[in-house]
N, C-alpha and C positions, 0 to 999 in steps of 0.2 A: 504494500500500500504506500502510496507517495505523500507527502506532503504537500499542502498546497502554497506557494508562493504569495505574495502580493497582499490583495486585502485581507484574504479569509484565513489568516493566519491565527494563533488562538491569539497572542499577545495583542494584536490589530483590533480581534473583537473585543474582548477587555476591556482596551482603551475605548472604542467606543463607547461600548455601553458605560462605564464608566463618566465617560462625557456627558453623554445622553439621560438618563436614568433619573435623576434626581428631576432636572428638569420637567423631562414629560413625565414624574409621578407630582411632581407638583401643580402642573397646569393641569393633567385629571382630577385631581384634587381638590382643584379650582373651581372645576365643573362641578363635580360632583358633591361637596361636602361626607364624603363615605367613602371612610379607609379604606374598606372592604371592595369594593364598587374600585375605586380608583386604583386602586393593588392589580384585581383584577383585568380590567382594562390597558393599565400599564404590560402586563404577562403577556392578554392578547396582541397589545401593537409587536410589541417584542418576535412573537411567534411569527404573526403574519408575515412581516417584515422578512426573517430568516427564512423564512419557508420556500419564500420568492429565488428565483434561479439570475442573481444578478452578479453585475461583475464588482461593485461595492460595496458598502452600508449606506445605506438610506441617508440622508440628510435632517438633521433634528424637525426641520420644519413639514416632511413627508410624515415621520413619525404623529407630529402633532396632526396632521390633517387624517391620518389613520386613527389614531386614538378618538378623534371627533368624530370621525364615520360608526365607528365603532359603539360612543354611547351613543349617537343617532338613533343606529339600526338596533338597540338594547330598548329603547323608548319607544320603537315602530312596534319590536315585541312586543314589551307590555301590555300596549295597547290595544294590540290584535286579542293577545289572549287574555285580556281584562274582558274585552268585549264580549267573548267567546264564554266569559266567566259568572255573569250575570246571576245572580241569584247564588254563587258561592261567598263562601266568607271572604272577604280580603281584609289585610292589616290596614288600620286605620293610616300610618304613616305611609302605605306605598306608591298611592296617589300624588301625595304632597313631594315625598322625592321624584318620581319622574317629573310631575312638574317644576321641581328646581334642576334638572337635569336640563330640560331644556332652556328656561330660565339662561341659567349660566351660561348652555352653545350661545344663545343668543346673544348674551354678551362680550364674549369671544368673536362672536363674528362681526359684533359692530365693533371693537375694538381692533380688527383687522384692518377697517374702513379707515380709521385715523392715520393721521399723516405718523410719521414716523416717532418723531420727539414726542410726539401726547402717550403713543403707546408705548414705548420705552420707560416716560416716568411713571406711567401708570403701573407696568407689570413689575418695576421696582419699588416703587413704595406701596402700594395695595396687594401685589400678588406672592411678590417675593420677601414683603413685610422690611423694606430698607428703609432706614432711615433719611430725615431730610441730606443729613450731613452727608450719610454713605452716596445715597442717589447722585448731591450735588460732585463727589466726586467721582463717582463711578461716571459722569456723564460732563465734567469738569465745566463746570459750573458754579454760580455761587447759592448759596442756598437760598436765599429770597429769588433770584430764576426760578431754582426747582420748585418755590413756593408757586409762584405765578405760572408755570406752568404745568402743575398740576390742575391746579384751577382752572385752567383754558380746558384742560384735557378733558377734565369732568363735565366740562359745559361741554364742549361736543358731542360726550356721549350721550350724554342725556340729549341733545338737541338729534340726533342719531336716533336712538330710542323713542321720542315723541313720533317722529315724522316714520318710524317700522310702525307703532302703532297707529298710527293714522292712515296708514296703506292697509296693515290688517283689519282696521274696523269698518274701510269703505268696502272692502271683498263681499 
């Protein structure tokens, strides 16, 4: 048996994952509020990913658009067979989490929309829980910037947010 050269080396995936791993269990996490749920979902991007017959490792931003298809198609589930469930018992909570499941994509995907620097300060001090001081120099800035614009950033979301709801209420 040969070894394989190049990317798919063991040391190669390691490092990847290693790279990768923390972040997209974080931004599942994000989504989801459930360790369980996001543990989960972080396993299956992981699997999918490697499963795949390619000449890399995926790029972290593949990974995240996989992890998001992923709780998508867990929420299309539910829902099929909540439907199908009618008149069974369900947990009073399971409802409320698929709806914060979506919830959350949905925030994620307007937060995609923003220009760059909004969503940069944002997934640093709201997602990644960074401080003013760390953000302002993670992003070398001074920290009344990073005050001011976070502030711009949240207002776009939410102006973002208004006008998705206003599309879905006129459907």
């Amino acid at each position: 048996m040969t070894t394989k050269e190049g990317p798919f080396t063991e040391h190669n995936l390691e490092t990847w994952y290693n790279q990768t791993f923390s972040k997209l269990y974080r931004f599942t996490y994000a989504l989801l509020q459930n360790r369980e749920e996001a543990e989960d979902i972080t396993q299956e991007t992981y699997f999918r990913c490697l499963r795949k017959d390619t000449k890399n490792f995926p790029p972290y931003p593949y990974l995240k658009q996989v992890a998001r298809n992923l709780i998508y198609d867990r929420y299309r589930h539910w829902k099929i067979t909540n439907n199908q469930t009618d008149g069974h018992s369900l947990s009073d909570d399971v409802p409320t989490t698929e709806e914060n499941w979506v919830s959350r994509a949905l925030v994620q995907e307007l937060m995609n929309q923003l220009p760059v620097q909004y969503r940069q300060v944002l997934e640093l001090r709201i997602i990644e829980g960074y401080s003013r001081k760390e953000t302002a120099e993670h992003m070398e800035r001074s920290e009344d910037a990073i005050r001011g614009l976070q502030y711009r950033a949240l207002q776009a979301l939410r102006d973002l947010f208004h006008a998705t709801e206003e599309k879905g209420g006129s459907k």
